[in-house]
C-alpha positions as CSV (number, residue, x, y, z in Angstrom):
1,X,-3.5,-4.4,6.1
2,X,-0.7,-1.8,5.9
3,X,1.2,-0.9,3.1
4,X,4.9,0.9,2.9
5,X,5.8,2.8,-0.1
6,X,9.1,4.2,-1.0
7,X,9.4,6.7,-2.8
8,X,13.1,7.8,-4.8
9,X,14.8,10.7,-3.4
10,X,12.1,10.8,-0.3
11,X,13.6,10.0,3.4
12,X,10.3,9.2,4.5
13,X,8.3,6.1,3.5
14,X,4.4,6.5,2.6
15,X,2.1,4.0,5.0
16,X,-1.4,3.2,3.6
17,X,-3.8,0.9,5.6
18,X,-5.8,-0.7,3.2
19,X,-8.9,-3.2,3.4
20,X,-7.7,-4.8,-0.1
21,X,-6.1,-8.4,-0.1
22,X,-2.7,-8.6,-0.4
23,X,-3.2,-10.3,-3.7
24,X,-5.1,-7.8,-5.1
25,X,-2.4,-4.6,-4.1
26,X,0.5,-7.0,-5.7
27,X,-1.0,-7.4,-8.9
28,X,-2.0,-3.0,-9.1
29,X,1.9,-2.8,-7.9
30,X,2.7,-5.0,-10.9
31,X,0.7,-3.7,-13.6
32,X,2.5,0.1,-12.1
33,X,5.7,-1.2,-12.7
34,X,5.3,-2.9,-16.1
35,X,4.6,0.3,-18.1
36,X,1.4,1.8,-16.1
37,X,1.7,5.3,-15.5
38,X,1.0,5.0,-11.9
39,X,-0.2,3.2,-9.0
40,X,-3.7,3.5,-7.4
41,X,-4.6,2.3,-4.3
42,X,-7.5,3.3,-2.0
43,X,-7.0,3.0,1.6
44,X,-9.3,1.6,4.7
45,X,-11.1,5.2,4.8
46,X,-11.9,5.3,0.8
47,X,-9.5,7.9,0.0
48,X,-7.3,7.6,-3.1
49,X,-3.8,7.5,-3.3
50,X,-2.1,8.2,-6.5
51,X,1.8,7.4,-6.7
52,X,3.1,8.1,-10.5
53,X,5.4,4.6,-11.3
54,X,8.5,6.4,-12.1
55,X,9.3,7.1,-8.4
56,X,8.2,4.1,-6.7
57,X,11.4,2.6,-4.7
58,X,9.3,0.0,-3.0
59,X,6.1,-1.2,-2.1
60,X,5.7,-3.5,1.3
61,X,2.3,-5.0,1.3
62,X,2.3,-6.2,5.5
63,X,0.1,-9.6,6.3
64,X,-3.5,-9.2,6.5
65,X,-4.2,-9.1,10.7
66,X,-7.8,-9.4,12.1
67,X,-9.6,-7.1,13.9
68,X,-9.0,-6.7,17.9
69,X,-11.8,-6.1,19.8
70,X,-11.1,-5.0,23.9
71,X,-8.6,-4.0,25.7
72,X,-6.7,-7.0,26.7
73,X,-3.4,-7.1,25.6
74,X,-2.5,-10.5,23.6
C-alpha cells in the first residue's frame, strides 16, 4: 500500500509503501495529529520513518492492491 505525506513548506511529497492496513496507518495518523509528538510508520522494507506532527500537511493512505505475479499486462 503506498502512502503520500506532505509535508509544510516542502514542494515534494514523501511516498512510503507500507505492508500495514489502511486502518491501522489512519489511526497512527490520528493519534499524530491529536497531540502526539510525531508520526511513525515503518515501510514494506522495515525501515522507520519518523515525521514530527507539527509539519504534517497531509497524509494519503492509497487502497491496499494485491500482489502481481508475471508479466502480462492487466
Amino acid at each position: 500500500m503506498e502512502i503520500k505525506i506532505g509535508i509544510q513548506n516542502v514542494g515534494r511529497e514523501l511516498v512510503i509503501d507500507s505492508s500495514e492496513t489502511p486502518d491501522a496507518v489512519a489511526e497512527l495518523v490520528s493519534r499524530a495529529m491529536n497531540g502526539g509528538a510525531e508520526l511513525r510508520l515503518k515501510d514494506a522494507k522495515g525501515n522507520l520513518v519518523i515525521v514530527p506532527s507539527n509539519v504534517l500537511g497531509y497524509v494519503e493512505i492509497g487502497a491496499e492492491e494485491p500482489r502481481r505475479v508475471g508479466f502480462g499486462a492487466l
